[in-house]
N, C-alpha and C positions, 0 to 999 in steps of 0.2 A: 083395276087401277087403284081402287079404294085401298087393296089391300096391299100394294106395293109399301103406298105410302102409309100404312099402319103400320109397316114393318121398321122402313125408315124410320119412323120416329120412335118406336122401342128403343132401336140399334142406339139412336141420338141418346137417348133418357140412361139408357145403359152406361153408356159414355161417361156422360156427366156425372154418374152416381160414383162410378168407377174412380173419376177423374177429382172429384171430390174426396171419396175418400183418401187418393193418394195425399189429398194435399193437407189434409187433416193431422194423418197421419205423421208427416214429414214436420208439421209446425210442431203436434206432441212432442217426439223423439226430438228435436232440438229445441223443446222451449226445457224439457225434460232431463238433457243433457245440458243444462245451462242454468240459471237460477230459477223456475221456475219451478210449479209441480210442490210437493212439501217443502223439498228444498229449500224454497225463501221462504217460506212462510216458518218454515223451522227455526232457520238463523234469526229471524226476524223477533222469535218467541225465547232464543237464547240470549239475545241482547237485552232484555225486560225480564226476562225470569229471574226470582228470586231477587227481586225490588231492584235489577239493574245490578246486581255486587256481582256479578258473576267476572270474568276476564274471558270476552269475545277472542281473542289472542290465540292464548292456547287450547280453547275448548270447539271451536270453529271445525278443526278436521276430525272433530267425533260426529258432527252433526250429519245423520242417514237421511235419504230420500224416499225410502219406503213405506213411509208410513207417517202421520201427523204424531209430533212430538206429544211425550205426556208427561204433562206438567202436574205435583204436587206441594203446595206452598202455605206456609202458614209462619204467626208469631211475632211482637207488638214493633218487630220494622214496618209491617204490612197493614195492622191495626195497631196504631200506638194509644186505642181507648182502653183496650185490656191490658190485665197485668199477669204477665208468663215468665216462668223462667226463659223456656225460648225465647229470643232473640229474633231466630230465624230460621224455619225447616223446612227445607226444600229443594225436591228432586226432582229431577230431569230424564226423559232417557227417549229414546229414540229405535227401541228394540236390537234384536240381537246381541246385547249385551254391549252394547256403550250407553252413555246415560252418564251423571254426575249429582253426587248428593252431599249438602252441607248441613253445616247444624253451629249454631253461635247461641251462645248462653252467657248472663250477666252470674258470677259463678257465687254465691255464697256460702259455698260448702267447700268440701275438698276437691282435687284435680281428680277427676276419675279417672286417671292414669298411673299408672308402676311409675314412684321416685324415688326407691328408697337407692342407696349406693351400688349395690350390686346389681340392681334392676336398671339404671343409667348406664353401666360399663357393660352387661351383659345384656344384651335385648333381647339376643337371639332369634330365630325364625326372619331369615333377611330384612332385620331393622335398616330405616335405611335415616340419616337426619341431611339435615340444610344449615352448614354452617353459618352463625348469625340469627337464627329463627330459635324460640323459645319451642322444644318439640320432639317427633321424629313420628314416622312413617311408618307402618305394619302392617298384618294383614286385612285391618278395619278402614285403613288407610291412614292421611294425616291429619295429627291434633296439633295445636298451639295453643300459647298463652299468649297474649297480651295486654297492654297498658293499659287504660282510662283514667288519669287521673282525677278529671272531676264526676267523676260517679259515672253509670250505666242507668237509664233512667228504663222504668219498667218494673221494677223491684220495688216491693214495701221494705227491706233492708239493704238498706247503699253496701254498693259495691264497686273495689275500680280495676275487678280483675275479668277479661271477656277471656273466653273460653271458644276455641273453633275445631268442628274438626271438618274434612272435606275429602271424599272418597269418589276417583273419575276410573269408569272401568271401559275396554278398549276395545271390547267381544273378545274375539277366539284368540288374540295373541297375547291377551290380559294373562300375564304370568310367564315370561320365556324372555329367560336372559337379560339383554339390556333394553327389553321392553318394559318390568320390572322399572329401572332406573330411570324410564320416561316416565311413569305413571306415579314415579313418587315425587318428580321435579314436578310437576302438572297437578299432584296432589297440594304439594307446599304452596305454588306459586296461588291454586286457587284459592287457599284458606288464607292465607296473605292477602289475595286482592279482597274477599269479604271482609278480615279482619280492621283491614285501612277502609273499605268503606263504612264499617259501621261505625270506628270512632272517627270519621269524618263528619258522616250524618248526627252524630251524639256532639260533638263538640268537645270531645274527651280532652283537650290541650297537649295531645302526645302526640308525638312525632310518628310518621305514618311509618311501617314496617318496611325495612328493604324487601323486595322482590326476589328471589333466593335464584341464583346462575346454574348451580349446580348441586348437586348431591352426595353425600356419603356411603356406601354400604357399608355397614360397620358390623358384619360378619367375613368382609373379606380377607383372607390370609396374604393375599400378593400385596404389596407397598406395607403392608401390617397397620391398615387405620388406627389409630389410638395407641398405636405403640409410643413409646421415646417421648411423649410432647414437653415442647420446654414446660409447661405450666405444672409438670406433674416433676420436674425437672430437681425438684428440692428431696425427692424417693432416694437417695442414695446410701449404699452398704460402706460408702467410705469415709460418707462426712455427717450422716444422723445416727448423734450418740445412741448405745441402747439395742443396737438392732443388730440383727449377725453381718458379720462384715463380709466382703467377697462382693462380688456380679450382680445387681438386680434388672429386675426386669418391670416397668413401667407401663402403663396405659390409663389413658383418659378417655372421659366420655368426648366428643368430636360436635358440641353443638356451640359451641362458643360464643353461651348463652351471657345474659347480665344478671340474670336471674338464678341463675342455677349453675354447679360444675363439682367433678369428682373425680378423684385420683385412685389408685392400688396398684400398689409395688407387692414385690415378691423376689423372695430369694431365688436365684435362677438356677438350681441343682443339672440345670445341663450346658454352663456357662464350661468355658475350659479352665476360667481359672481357679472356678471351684469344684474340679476333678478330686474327687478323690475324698472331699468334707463332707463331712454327716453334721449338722444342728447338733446342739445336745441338746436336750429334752428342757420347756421352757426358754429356749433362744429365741428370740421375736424375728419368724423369718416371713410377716405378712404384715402389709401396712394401711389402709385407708382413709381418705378423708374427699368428706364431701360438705356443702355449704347449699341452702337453698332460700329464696329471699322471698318476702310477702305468702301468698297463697302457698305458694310450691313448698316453704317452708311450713305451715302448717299441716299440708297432707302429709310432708315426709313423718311431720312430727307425728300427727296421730298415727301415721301405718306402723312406727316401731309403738309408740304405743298399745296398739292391739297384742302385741305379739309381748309385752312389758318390759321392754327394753327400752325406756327409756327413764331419764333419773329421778329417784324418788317415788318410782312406778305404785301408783294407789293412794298417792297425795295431790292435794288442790295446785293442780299446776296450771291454772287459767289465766296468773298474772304473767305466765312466762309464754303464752303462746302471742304469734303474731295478731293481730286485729282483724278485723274485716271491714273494715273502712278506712283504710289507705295510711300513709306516711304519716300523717298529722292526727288521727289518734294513735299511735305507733308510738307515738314521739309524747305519747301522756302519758300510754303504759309505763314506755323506760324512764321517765320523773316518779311514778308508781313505785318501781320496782327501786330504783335508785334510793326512794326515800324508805322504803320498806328494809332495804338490806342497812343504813345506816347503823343500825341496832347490830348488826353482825362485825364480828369480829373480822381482820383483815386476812388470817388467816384461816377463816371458815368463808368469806366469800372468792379468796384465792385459792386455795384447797380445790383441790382434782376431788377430794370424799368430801367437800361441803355439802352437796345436795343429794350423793349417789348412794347406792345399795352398802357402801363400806367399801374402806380401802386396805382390808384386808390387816390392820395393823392392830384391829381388836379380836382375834381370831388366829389360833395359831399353823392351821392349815385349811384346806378347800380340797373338796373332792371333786373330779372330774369325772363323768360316765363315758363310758365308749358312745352311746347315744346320741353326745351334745357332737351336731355338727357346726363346725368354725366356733370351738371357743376363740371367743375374745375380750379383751375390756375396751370397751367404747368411753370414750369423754366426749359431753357435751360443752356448747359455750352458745352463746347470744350477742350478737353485731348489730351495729346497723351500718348496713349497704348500701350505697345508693340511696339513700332517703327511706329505705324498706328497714323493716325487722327480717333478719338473716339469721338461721339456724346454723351450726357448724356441730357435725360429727366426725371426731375420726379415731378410727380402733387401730390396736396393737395385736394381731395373732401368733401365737408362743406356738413353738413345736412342741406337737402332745403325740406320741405315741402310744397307741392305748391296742391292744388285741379286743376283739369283740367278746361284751360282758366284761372286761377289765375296767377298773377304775382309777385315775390318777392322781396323785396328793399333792397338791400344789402349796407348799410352804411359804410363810411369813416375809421372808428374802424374798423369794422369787415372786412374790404376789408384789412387792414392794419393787420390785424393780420395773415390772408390767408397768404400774401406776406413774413411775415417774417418767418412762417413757411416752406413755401417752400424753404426758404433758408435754414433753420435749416435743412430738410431734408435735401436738396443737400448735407451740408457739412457733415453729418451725413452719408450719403450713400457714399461718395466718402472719407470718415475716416477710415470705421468704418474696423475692423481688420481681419473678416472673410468675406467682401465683396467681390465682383468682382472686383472695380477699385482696391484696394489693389493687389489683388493677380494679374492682369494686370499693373502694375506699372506705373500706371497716373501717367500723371506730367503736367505741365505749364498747370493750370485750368482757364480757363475764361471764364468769364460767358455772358452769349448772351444776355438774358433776357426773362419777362414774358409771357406765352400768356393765355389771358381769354379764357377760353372756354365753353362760354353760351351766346353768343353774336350769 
């Protein structure tokens, strides 16, 4: 009898154990399937990571369940007793390749990014920008520029220009088609929402960044981004003296920045209604001009620098670069400069060859090598934009026909006509009424001067 009942209560205990586990099991799988499990504890660490700047919004459907988030963060948001260039460094991910990493820096150097004009209009490798946002998108992800007026505190050298970039990756579909075009609105929108929080936290006195709706691809051929734009709209073959007449063809960079903007025109040799015309050798059938204000104008300046193209190349041009301490010593330099050039005659500080390599009018020709690619003559000048000191470049390219190991002789005339063209652009670009310096409100324009570039 003893053992009937030893059996029974096994059979009981068995039950139970059984009947437990079911239930164990059923509360996991739905606490598991619901916010439990990493899952809250993730989101929960998304909403706090990276001192709270993140945007819960759009980074919410990256957060995985598999595993506990890992979090890496540093830089004086987080300690504001040290003094970093970061700002703020800090990365997120959650395995399998989603995950999100920023980086903000109070900038006293140059933008470590491509500004010079052709690197704006051609980004290439599926650039993608955010009209309205100081930037664009690559395969590092996205960078921006933005405001502080009253300084970035963290720096032994004041500064009021922050610097972001922010890169969100998606796992396996990171890269395919118009996943691409989520990953860079997601990229923009995150470095936008750090950028307003840090100069909200800072007190910067600037207005906080729009949040960007949508995106550009500015490699793509269908709608032709950057083709035609009215701003680039004053490129014309039939009303800018100086340049070969006929068809052109236009493009602008597409971030329609306040800070930054650049055009090139070209003659359009498969236009119909220039069927049939050939250039003659020196006809200006290339045209450019770009403008870039505060920081972004002194990286542009020093990257042609490097390469010595820029005017006066090997002379003290420290009074002529932008500042690094905002509008108001900006606005000391140009009383500087103003009173420095008094001494100068009006037609050496109006002069296209006042400051440049020569305008060709002491020299009775110019050799060109088959070598130089895109001879042009560039003229420089100096605005102020928006309250910023603003750089303004923009070149004249001649049709040079040269055989490789040929060299071409560019005459007195025809160097002389380059020259005055590129001033007729300048004042043309910085007139003309749906331009950029227009709608930035240049003012006291002085011109720097020429630089050859095919030397």
């Amino acid at each position: 009898m003893r053992g009937l009942w030893d059996r029974v209560r096994l059979r009981r205990t068995v039950l139970f154990v059984l009947i437990t586990a079911l239930v164990a099991s059923g509360v996991a799988l739905a606490t598991r399937g619901g916010d439990g499990g990493h899952l809250a504890a993730n989101r929960d660490q998304l909403r706090k990571a990276c001192d709270g700047t993140l945007p819960y919004g759009d980074l919410e459907r990256l957060v995985r369940d598999g595993r506990p988030g890992e979090l890496s963060q540093h830089g004086t948001m987080l300690a504001p007793g040290r003094q970093s260039r970061s700002l703020l460094d800090c990365s997120l991910n959650w395995g399998a390749g989603y995950g999100v990493t920023v980086h903000a820096e109070a900038l006293v150097s140059d933008v470590p990014e491509a500004v010079k004009t052709r690197e704006l209009l051609d980004t290439g490798g599926g650039a993608f920008v955010a009209p309205g946002t100081t930037g664009q998108y690559g395969k590092r992800g996205a960078w921006l520029v933005a405001d502080c007026l009253y300084g970035l505190s963290g720096r032994v050298r004041p500064t009021t220009d922050l610097y972001v970039t922010a890169r969100v990756t998606a796992g396996a579909d990171q890269g395919k088609g118009e996943t691409d075009r989520t990953a860079a609105l997601t990229g923009f929108r995150t470095a936008v929402h750090v950028a307003n929080a840090i100069t909200k936290a800072q007190h910067c006195g600037s207005a906080p960044l729009d949040l960007p709706t949508d995106v550009v691809n500015t490699d793509e051929t269908h709608g032709a981004p950057g083709r035609d734009l009215r701003t680039c709209g004053w490129i014309s073959g039939s009303s800018l003296p100086g340049v070969r007449s006929g068809t052109w063809t236009t493009v602008g960079d597409l971030q329609e920045s306040t800070r930054l903007s650049a055009c090139a025109g070209a003659w359009d040799a498969d236009a119909e209604r220039n069927e049939g015309e050939r250039p003659k050798q020196w006809q200006i059938t290339g045209v450019e001009a770009a403008s870039w204000s505060g920081i972004l104008g002194r990286s542009a300046y020093d990257a042609y620098e490097r390469e010595g193209h820029v005017p006066g190349w090997g002379a003290d041009e420290e009074s002529r670069r932008p500042s690094e301490a905002g509008p108001e010593a900006d606005a000391k330099t140009d009383a500087k400069t103003d009173s420095d050039s008094d001494s100068e005659s009006d037609s050496e500080s109006d002069s296209p060859s006042g400051s440049g390599t020569g305008s060709g009018a002491d020299r009775r020709e110019d050799r060109i090598s088959s070598d130089v690619s895109h001879p042009q003559l560039a003229l420089w000048a100096r605005s102020v934009c928006g309250g910023r000191a603003t750089y303004h470049r923009v070149s004249v390219l001649p049709e040079v026909r040269l055989a490789d190991g040929e060299t071409a002789v560019l005459g007195a005339e025809d160097r002389a006509k380059l020259s005055r063209t590129a001033r007729t652009v300048l004042d043309r670009y910085l007139s003309a009424k749906d331009g950029w310096p227009k709608s930035a409100d240049c003012r006291d324009t002085k011109v720097l001067g020429e630089v050859e570039q095919w030397h």
